[in-house]
N, C-alpha and C positions, 0 to 999 in steps of 0.2 A: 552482559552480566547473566552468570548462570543460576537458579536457584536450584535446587531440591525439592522434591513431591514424593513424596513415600519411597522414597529410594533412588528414585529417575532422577535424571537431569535434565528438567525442566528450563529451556529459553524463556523464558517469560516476557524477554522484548516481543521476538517474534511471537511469537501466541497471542501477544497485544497488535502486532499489528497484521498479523491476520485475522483477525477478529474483525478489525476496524478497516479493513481496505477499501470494502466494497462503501462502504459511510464516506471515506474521502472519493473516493470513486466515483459518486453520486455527486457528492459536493463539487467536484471537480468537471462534469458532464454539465452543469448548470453553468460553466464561466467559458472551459474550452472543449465543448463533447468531441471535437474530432482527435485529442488530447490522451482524454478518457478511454475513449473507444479503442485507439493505441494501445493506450498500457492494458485493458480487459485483455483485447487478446493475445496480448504476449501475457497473461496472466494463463489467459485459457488453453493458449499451444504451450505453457510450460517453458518457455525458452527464457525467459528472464526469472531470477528468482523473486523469493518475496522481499525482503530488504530493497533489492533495485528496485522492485515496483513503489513497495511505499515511499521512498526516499524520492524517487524522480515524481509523482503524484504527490505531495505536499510541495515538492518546487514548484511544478507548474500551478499548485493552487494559491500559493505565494506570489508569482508572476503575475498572475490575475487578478488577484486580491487590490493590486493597484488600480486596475480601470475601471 
């Protein structure tokens, strides 16, 4: 979903969930850090984008969330 900012076309998912990555990131290093530590750095080489990282980082902390 796209919104509008002073004329741009503002993602406002994405902008939410880059905001928020490094928050489930953290929450997600507390259940599976070697998980975590994965998706950091394909965050940090750039090679996965932001959607894949949030998306696969809230499964794995849904996975977890059961044990």
């Amino acid at each position: 979903m796209q919104k509008v900012n002073d004329g741009f076309p503002i993602d406002v998912e994405l902008l939410h969930q880059m905001e928020y990555l490094p928050v489930k990131l953290a929450e997600l290093a507390e259940k599976n850090p070697a998980g975590a530590l994965e998706l950091l750095k394909a965050w940090g080489n750039r090679t996965k984008p932001i959607r894949h990282l949030w998306n696969n980082t809230l499964k794995l902390i849904e996975q977890h969330s059961h044990d």
